[in-house]
C-alpha positions in Angstrom: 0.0 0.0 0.0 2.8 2.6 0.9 4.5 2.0 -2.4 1.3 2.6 -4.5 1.0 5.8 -2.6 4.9 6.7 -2.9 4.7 5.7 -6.8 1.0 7.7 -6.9 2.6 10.9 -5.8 5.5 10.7 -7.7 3.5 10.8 -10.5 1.9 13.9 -9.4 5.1 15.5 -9.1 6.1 14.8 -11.9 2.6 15.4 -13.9 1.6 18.1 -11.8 5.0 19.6 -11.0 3.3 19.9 -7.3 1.3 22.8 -8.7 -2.2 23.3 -6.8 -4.2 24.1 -9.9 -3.3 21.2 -11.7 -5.1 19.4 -9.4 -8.4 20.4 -10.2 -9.8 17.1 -11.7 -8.4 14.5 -9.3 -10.6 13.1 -6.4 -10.4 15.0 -3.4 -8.5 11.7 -1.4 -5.8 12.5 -3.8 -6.1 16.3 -4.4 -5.1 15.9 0.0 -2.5 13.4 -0.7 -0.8 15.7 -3.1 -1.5 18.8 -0.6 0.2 15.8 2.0 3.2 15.2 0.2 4.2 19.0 -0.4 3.4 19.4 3.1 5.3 16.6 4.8 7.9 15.3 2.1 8.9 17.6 -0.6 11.0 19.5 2.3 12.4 16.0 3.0 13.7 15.8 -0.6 15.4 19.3 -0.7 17.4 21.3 1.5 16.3 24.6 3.0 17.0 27.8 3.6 15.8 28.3 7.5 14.4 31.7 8.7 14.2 32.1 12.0 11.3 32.8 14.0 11.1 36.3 16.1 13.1 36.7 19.1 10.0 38.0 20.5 6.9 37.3 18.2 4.3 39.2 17.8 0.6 38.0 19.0 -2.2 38.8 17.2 -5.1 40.5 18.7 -8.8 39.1 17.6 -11.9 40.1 18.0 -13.8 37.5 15.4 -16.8 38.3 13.5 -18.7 34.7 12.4 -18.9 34.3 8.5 -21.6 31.2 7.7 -20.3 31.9 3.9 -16.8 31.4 4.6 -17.2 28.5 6.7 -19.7 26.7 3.8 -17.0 27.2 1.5 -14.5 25.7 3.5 -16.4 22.7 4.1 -17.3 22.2 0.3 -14.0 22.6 -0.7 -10.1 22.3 -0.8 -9.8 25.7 0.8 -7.5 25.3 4.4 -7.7 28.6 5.8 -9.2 32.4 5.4 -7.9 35.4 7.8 -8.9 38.6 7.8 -7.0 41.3 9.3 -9.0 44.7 10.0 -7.6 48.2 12.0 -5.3 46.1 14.4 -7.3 42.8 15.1 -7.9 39.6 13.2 -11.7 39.5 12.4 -12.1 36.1 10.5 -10.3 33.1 11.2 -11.5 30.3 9.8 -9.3 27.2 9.4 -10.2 23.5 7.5 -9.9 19.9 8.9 -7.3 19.4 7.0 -4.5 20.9 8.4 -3.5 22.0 11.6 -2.8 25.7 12.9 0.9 25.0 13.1 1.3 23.6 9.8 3.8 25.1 7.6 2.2 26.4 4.2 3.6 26.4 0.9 3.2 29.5 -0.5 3.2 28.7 -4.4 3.6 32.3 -6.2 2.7 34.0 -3.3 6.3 33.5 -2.6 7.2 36.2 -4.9 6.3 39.3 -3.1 8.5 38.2 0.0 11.2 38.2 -2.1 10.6 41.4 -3.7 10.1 43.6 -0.6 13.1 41.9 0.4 14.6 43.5 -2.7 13.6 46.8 -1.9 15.4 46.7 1.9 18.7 45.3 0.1 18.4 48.8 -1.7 17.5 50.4 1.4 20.8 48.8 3.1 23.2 49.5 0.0 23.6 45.4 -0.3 22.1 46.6 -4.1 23.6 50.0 -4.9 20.8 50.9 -7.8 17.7 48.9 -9.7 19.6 49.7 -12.8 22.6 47.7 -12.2 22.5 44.5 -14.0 21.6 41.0 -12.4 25.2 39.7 -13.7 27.2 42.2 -11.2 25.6 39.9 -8.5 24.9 36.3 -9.9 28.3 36.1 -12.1 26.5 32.8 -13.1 23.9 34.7 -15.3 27.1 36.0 -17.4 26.3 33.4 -20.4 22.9 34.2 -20.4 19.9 36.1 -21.4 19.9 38.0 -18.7 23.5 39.5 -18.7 22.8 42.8 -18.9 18.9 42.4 -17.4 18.6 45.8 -14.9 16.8 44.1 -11.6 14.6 46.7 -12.0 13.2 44.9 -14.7 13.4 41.3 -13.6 10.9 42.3 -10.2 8.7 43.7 -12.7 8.6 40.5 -15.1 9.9 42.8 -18.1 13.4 41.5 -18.8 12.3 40.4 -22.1 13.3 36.7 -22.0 10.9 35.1 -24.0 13.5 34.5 -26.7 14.6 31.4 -24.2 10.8 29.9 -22.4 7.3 28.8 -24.1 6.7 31.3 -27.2 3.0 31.0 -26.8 3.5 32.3 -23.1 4.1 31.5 -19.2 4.1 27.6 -18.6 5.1 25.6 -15.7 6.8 22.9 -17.5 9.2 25.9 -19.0 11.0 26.0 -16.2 9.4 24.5 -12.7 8.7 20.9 -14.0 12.6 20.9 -14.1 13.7 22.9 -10.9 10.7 20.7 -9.0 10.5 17.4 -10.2 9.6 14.1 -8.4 12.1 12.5 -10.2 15.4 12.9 -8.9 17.8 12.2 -11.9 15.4 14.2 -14.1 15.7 16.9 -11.8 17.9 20.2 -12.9 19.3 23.1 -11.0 18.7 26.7 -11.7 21.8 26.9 -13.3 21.6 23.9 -15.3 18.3 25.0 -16.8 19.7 28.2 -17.7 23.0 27.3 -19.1 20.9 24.8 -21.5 18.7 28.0 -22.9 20.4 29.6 -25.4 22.5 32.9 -25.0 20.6 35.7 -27.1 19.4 38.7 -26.9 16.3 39.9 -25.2 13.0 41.3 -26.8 10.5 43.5 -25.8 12.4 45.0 -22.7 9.5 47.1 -20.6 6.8 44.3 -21.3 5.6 41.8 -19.1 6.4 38.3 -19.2 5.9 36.0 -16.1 8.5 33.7 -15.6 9.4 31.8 -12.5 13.1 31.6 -13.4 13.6 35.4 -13.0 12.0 35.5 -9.2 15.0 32.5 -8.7 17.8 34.6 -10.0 16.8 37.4 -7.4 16.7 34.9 -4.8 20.3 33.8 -5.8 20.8 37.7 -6.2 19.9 38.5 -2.1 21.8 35.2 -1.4 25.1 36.7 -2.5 24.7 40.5 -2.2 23.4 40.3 1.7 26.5 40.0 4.4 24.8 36.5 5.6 22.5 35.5 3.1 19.0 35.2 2.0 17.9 33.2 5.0 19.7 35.8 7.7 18.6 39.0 5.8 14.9 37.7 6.3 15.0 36.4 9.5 16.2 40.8 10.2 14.0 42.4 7.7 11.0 40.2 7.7 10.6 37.6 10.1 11.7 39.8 13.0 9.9 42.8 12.2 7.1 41.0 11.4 7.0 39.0 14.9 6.7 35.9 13.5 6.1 32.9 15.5 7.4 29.7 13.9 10.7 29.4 11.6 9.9 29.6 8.0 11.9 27.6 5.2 13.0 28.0 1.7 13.6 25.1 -0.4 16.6 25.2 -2.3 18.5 22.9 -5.4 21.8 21.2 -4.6 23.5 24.1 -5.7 22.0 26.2 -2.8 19.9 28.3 -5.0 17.0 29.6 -3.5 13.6 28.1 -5.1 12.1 31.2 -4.3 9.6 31.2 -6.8 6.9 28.7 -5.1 8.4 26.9 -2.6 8.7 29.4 0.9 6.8 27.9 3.6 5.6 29.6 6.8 2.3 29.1 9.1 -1.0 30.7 8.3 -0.2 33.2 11.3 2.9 33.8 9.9 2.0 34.3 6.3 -0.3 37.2 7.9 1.9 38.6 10.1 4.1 39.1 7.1 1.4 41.0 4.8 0.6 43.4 7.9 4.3 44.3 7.9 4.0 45.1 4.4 1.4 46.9 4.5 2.8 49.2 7.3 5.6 49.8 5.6 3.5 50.7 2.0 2.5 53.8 3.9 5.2 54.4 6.1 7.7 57.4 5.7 10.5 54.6 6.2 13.2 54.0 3.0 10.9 51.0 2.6 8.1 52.6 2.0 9.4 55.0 -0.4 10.9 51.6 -2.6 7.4 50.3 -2.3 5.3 53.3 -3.7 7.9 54.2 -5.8 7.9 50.6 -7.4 3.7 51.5 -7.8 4.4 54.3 -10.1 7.0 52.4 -12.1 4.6 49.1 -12.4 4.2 47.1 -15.8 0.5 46.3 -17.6 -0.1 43.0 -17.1 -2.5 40.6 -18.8 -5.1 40.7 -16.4 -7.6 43.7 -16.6 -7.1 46.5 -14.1 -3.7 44.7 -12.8 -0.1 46.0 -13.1 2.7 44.5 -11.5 6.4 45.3 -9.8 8.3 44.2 -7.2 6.9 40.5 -7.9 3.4 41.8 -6.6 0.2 42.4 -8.5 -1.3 45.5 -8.1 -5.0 46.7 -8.3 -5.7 50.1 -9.1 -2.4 51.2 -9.2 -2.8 54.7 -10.5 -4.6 55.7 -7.4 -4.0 56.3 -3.9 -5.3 53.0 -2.6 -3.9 50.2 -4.0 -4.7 46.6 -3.7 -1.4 44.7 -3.4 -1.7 40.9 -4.1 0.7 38.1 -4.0 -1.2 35.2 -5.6 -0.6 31.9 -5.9 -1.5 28.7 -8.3 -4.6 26.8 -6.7 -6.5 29.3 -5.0 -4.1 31.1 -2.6 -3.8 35.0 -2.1 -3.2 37.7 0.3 -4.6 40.8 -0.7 -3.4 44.1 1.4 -5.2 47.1 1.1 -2.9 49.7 3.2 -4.5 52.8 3.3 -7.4 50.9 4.9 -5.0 49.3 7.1 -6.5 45.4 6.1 -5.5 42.2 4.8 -7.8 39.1 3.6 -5.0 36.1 3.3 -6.6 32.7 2.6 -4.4 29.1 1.1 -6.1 26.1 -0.6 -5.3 23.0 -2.1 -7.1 23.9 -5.2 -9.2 26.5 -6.7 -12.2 24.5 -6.8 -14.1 27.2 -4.9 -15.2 31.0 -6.5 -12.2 33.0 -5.2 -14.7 36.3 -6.1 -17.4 35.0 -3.7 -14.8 34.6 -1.3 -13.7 38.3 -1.6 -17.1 39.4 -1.6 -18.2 37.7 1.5 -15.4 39.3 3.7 -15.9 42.5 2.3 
């Protein structure tokens, strides 16, 4: 029985690449047993990156308002958790069956945005002297590659203009994740071995966007090298610990000790919202932060999704306006939307999507 399962969810992995929305069709035994093994032994197969909890974590006041709509859609579907933060105090917090509080979420694309308000605070510190130097200066690694002379301003908007080198029809897992993430272990490739096989031309369309998983990687491996202790210490001081977290959080990384930055940061639900209210504070704050952070608003990138722009590996709402929605989503149902000028944050995870994410929205509004 335990080697039908093993064999079962290696060929998830490897059909799937562990992303939640290709799960969609499957049962819901083995939509769980998928959510399972990313849970309990895809951070068995890989080594990590370990931030450290808060030397003295924050606790999160709650005064809970009951939502019959939120809980009916957790228990008709593969959504784990919804938390909503309002003015200073958590006002939903609803939680599935199928995990437990302390659990450790994958945070899919949602991932992203850590890692680009991490960029801004490596400005901030001088660890990146200007946006406009090139990603090479940092990852010498890149030197053979597309992105030789990409600015990092333009890889944490997604408009490097790589497309020469991924899926010409546009974004696709198996372009680059099916390879970094695979269940297979002698199929698997490190970042740089994916890159070095792409071919070293030059990039088109500079300024557009272009999602690609690859580039979020590289700025991992970027803060890695450019931060006095690395990735993992530089977010333990400018994220974990300011945020209070409560639990260590973990980055996967390949063999090479490139950060897999792009899907694969875990953290507890509490955690993940800890983190969004720290962003948020620091979106309106007067703080060197929250000048990178609005600034990176006004230099955002059209996306293809209608009223969305996008920089700093966040999605932003309404970005021409005073109030803008910032959204770190992630495949299968999971986003955290902050709203700072009204000082809130709606942060729910799932399995799958297999549930109306605009219901959802609308029912904690």
């Amino acid at each position: 029985m335990m080697k039908a399962l093993t064999t079962f969810i290696i060929f998830l992995v490897l059909n799937t690449t562990a992303f939640a929305d290709h799960l969609m069709k499957l049962p819901p035994e083995k939509a769980l047993s998928a959510h399972k093994f990313r849970v309990d032994l895809l951070p068995i197969k890989y080594n990590q990156l370990i931030i450290l909890k808060a030397k003295e974590p924050t606790n999160l006041s709650y005064e809970i308002q009951k939502n019959d709509k939120i809980d009916e859609l957790i228990l008709s579907s593969d959504l784990l958790t919804v938390m909503k933060y309002e003015n200073g105090a958590i006002v939903i917090d609803a939680i599935s069956s199928k995990i437990e509080k302390r659990d450790k979420i994958y945070g899919m694309s949602m991932s992203k945005g850590l890692i680009g308000y991490l960029v801004g605070h490596a400005v901030c510190e001088k660890h990146i002297s200007s946006l406009d130097d090139v990603v090479s200066k940092y990852v010498p690694e890149t030197e053979q590659t597309i992105y030789k002379d990409a600015k990092i301003g333009n890889m944490i908007n997604m408009s490097v203009g790589d497309q020469p080198i991924w899926n010409k029809t546009g974004y696709n897992l198996r372009e680059y994740s099916a390879l970094v993430i695979h269940g297979n272990p002698a199929k698997r490739k490190t970042v740089k071995e994916v890159l070095s096989s792409k071919p070293k031309t030059l990039p088109t369309d500079v300024g557009m966007f272009r999602y690609s998983n690859a580039v979020t990687d590289i700025i991992g491996r970027l803060l890695d090298t450019a931060t006095p202790d690395g990735l993992a210490a530089f977010a333990h001081t400018y994220l974990a610990e300011s945020a209070g977290n409560k639990s260590d959080a973990f980055i996967l990384v390949d063999k090479n000790g490139w950060p897999l930055a792009h899907t694969f940061i875990y953290a507890t639900r509490d955690d993940w919202m800890r983190m969004a209210i720290k962003i948020g504070e620091d979106w309106r704050s007067d703080s060197c932060i929250g000048e990178f952070l609005r600034q990176q608003q006004k230099l955002s990138v059209q996306t293809d999704r209608d009223n969305q722009r996008y920089a700093a590996f966040f999605w932003i709402e309404d970005a021409d306006t005073s109030s803008p929605q910032i959204i770190l989503n992630g495949h299968g149902g999971q986003r955290i939307i902050i709203s700072p000028e009204k000082n809130s944050v709606l942060s729910y995870h799932s399995i799958r999507a297999n549930y109306d994410q605009n219901i959802l929205e609308r029912a904690v509004d």
